[in-house]
N, C-alpha and C positions, 0 to 999 in steps of 0.2 A: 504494500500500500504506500503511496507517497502521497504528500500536499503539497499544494502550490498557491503560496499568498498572493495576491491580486496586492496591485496597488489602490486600487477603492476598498475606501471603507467600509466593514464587516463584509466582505467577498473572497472567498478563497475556491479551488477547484481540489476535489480529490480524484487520485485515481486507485480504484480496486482492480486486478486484471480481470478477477472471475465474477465482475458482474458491470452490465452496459458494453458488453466487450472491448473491454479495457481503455473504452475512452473516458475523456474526463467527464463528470462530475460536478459544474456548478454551482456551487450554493451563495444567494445573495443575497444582503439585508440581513445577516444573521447578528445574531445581538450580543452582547458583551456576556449575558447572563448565563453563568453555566448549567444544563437543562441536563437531569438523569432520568432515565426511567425504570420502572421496577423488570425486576427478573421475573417475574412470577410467570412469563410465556412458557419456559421452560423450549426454547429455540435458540439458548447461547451456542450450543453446539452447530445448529444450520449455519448460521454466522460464522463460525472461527475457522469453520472449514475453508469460507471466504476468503477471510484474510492469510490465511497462509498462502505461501508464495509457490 
């Protein structure tokens, strides 16, 4: 997985390769404020398989 900070603010691009087929990723207008959500989907594992390389 890599990021790539945008020079606008709260703008960055991520890239995952195993998902969007490995293009970026824009995310914009995101906010300073750190946002978590609960575990309780019990789907961490569909996820991490994601992030491995």
């Amino acid at each position: 997985m890599s990021i790539l900070i945008q020079s606008c603010i709260n703008t960055f691009e991520i890239v995952v390769k195993k998902l969007n087929n490995g293009d970026r990723i824009k995310m914009v207008n995101i906010n300073g404020v750190p946002t978590y959500f609960p575990e309780n989907f019990n789907d961490i594992d569909c996820y991490q398989v994601l992030m491995e390389e």
